[in-house]
N, C-alpha and C positions, 0 to 999 in steps of 0.2 A: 163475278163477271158473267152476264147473260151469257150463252150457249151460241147465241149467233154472233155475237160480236169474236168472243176466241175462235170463231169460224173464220170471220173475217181475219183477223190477226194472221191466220195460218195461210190465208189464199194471199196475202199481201206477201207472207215471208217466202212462198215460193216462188213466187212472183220476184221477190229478189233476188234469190238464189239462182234460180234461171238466170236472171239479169247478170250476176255475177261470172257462175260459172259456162253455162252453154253460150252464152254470148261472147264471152271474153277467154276461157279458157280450156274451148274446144279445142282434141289434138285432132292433129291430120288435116287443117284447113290454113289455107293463107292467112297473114295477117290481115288484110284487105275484109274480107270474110267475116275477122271475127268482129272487126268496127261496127260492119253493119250487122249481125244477129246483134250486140251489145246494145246498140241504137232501137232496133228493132222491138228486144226487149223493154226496156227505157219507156218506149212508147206504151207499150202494155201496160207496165205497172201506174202511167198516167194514164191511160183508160179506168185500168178499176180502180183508183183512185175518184176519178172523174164520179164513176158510178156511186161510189161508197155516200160523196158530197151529195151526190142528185139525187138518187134512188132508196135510199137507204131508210128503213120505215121513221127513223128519227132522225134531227141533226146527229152525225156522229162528233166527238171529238178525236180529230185528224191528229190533234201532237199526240193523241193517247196513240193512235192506232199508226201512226208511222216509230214511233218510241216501241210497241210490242214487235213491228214488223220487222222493225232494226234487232230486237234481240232477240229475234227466232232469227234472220238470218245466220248472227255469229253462232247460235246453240244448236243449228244443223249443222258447223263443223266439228266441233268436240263441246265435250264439259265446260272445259278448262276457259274457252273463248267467249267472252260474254262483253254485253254494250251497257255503257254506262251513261245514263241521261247526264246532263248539267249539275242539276241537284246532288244526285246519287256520285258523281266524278268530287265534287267539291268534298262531301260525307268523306269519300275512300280518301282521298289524298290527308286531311284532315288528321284518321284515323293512324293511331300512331304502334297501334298493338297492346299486348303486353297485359289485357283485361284477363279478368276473370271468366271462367268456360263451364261448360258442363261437361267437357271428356268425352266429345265426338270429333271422328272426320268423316268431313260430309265431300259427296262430289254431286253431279246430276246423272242422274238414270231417268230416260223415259217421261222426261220436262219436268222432274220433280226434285228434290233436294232428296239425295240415298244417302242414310249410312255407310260408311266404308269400313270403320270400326271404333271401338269404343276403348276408350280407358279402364282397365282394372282400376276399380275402390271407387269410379268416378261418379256422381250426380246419376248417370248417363247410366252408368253400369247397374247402378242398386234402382234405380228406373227398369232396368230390364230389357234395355235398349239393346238390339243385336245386329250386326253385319245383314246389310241389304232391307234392312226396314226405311219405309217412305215417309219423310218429314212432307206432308200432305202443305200444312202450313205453318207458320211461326206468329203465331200472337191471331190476329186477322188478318194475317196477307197471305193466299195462296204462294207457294213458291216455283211454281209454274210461270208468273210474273214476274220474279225476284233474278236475276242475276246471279254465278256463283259467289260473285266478289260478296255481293250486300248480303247473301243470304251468312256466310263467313262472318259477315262482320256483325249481323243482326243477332248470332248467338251469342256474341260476346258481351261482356257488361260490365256495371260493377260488381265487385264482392257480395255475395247476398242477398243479390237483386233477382228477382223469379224469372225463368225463361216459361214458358208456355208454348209447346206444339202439338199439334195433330198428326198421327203418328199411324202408317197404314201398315200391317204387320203381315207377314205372310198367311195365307189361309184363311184371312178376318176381311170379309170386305168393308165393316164400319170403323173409321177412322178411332183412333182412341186419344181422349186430349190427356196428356202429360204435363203436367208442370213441376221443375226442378230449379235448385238455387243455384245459383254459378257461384263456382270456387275457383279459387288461386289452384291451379292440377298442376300437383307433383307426379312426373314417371318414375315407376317404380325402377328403382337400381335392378340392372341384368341380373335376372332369376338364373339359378343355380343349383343343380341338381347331378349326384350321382347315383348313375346304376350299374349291375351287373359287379357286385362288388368293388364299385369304384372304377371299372374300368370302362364304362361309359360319362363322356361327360356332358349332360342337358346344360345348355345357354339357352334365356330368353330373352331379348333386347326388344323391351314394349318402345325406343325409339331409334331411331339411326343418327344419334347427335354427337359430336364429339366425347361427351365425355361417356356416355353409354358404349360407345363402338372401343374406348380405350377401356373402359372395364372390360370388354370380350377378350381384347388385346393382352390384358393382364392374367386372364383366365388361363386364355392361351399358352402360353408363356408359361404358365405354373401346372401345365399338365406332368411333366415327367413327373415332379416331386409327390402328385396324388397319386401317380400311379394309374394313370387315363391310359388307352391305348384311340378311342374311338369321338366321336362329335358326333351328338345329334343336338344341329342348331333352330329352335323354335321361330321362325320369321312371320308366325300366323299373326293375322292382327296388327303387324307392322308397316306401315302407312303413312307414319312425318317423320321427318328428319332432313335429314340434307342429302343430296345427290353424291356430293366427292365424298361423303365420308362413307355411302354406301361401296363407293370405288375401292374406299381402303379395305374398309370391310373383306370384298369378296376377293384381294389385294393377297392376305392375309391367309386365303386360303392357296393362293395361283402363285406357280413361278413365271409362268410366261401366258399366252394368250389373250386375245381379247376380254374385255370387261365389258364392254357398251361402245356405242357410235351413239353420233349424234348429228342432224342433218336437217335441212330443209330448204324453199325452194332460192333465199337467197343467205343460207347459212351454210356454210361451207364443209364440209363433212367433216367432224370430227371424229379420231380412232383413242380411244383410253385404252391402253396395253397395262399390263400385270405387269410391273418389275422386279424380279427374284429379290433384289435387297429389302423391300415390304412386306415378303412373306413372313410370316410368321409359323406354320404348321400345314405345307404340302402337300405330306405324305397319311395323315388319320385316315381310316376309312371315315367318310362326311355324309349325313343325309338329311337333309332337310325340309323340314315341316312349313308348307302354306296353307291359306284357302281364300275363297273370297275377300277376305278382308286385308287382304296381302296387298299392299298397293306401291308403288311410284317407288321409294328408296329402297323400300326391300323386294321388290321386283325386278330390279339391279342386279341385285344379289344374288335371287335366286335365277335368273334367267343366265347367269354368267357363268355359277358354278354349273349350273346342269348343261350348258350348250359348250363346255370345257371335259364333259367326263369328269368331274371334278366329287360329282356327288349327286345322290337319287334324291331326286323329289318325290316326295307324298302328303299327298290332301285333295285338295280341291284347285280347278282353275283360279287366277287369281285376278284381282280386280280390273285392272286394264289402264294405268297411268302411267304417262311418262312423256311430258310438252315441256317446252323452255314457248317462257310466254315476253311478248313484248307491247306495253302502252301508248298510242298511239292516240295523240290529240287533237281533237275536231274542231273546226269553228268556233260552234256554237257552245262550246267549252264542256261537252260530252266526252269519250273517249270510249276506244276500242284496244278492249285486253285480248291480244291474239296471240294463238301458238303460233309459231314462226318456225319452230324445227320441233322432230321428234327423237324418243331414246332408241336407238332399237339393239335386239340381244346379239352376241358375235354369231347365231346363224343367221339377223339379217330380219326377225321380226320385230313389227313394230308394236311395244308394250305397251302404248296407248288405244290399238286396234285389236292386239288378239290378245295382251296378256299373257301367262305364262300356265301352261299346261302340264303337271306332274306328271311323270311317265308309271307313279302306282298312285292310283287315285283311289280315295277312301272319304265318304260324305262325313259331314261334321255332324257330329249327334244332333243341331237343331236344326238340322238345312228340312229345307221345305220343299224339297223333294221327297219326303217321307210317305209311306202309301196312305190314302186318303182312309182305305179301307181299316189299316190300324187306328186311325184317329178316332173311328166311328165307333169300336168296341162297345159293349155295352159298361165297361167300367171307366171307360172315356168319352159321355155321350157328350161334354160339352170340350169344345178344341182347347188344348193346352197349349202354355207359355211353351216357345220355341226354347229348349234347356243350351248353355253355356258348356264349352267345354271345360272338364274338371267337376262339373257338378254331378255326372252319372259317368263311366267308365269311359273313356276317351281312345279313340277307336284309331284317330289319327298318331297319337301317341304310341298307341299298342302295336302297330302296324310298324311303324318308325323304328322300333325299339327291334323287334324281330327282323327285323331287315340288317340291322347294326350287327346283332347277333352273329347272323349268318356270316358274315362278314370276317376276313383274316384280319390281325389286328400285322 
């Protein structure tokens, strides 16, 4: 897409944005007030409208440029909120699920399709795909264009079928094209591990799905008989699943206190409270492993247990999800997927806006904050692949495990 026209797209989208919110959903002014800046608005955006038809060095195409205007509006509220043309509304509805993947979850950062994390063993994984790299585009189509919903639904396919992206990596400003085959992705059953002569016990739940959160539950459960005193639960990487079973989840660990709220501005606040009879193991010392790639159900989790005293987080901030969305059908048989309420943690943030913050924070061996001037070594003169945790000594682990230590059993 020419440089001037995404210009345009952008002056149009503020232009609605204004229209939207300073017109209409300015505080401290009468209603009176807000009709006419709304009006006011309105008229502007049919001015540079007016202009784009007259002025414009070419005919523009107007359904193009009111279609990009329309979904920069929803994608300046969140991710999550995205406009679906007529065509693109028909495809989603259509679309039934259940295809084959290459073992990503993707959200938008920065108008781009982001990593949020990958699947052990996946397409995705043996690609070398990691938390916070930039799917630039998918096949030929920027995803600066794409909607979350299509771009979601663009990686999926059949069995076998090649996905092709352009993939912007940290530290690399030339895009790198990937091409991998979608498979049927199995999550690996909760990883298990003891240390400390059995008295520590490691869980990794790569999802928050019923029956992974009741393998935890089992683990649980079977701690006296190992002879566990301690939990250090792995939530890094953890990103799908389902919201209530993250509930139970962190349920499991709480006899009383909040879990999450949920709210917005015609959703009525909800409180999810702990009920003693769901716990399962209150009392372990608990600490819990995130980072970037920590997203939406396990940010549940982790933002409950930590804002309960419940258990120390250590790693990195973590992605920042957490919208209940609702569809909302247009005329012209388009539709608007908008959040309508957010999650927020029992102090009261919202983990779609700040996410969730470890109170010992330890970088992940391939975060790209790493010093430039290490990179540059002269037995490093060309930039290496950003390393996976597990593949050189795991820092957030090591950190976690001496924290457990210290700790009274």
């Amino acid at each position: 897409m020419p440089k001037i026209t995404k210009i345009l797209l952008l002056a149009v989208s503020v232009v609605l944005v204004l229209a939207v919110f300073l017109g209409v959903n300015s505080s401290g002014v009468s209603a009176a007030t807000d009709q006419e800046g709304a009006y006011r608005q309105i008229n502007v955006y049919s001015e540079v409208l007016r202009h784009i038809q007259t002025d414009y060095v070419e005919e523009p195409n107007i359904k193009a440029v009111t279609n990009g205007a329309l979904r920069g509006l929803l994608e300046s509220l969140d991710a999550d909120s995205s406009y679906l043309t007529a065509e693109d509304y028909k495809t989603f509805k259509a679309d039934k699920g259940g295809k084959a993947q290459v073992g990503i979850n993707v959200s938008k950062r920065y108008g781009y399709a982001t990593v949020v994390s990958v699947v052990p063993g996946s397409p995705a994984d043996k690609a070398n795909l990691n938390d916070g790299d930039i799917i630039e585009a998918i096949g030929t189509q920027d995803t600066r264009d794409l909607s979350l919903a299509m771009i979601r639904m663009m990686l999926e396919g059949a069995p076998g079928s090649e996905l092709s992206v352009a993939v912007v990596r940290p530290r690399k400003a030339e895009p790198e094209k990937v091409t991998m085959t979608r498979v049927i992705t199995q999550m690996p059953p909760v990883g298990e591990t003891m240390y400390e002569n059995s008295s520590i016990l490691y869980l990794k739940p790569g999802i928050l799905d019923h029956d992974h959160v009741q393998q935890v539950e089992s683990k649980l459960k079977g701690m006296s008989k190992s002879g566990n005193k301690k939990v250090l639960l792995d939530l890094r990487d953890v990103a799908a699943g389902d919201i209530p079973e993250a509930m139970r989840l962190a349920n499991m660990f709480l006899k009383t206190g909040t879990i999450a709220t949920l709210e917005g501005q015609k959703v009525e606040k909800q409180t999810f409270a702990a009920e003693s009879s769901k716990a399962v193991n209150a009392t372990a010392p608990l600490v819990v492993l995130v980072n970037r790639g920590t997203a939406g159900p396990g940010e549940i989790v982790a933002a409950a247990l930590l804002d309960n005293h419940r258990a120390d987080l250590v790693g990195e901030k973590t992605f920042g999800e957490g919208s209940q969305q609702k569809t909302f059908e247009m005329p012209d048989g388009g539709a608007l997927i908008l959040s309508v309420a957010k999650y927020e943690s029992p102090s009261g943030k919202k983990l779609e806006d700040e996410g969730v913050m470890p109170g010992v924070q330890v970088a992940s061996n391939f975060s790209d904050d790493a010093d430039d001037d290490d990179a540059a070594t002269p037995t490093q003169a060309q930039p290496q692949q950003p390393k996976k945790p597990g593949i050189t000594v795991d820092d957030q682990l090591s950190k976690a495990l001496d924290l457990l230590k210290s700790k009274a059993a």
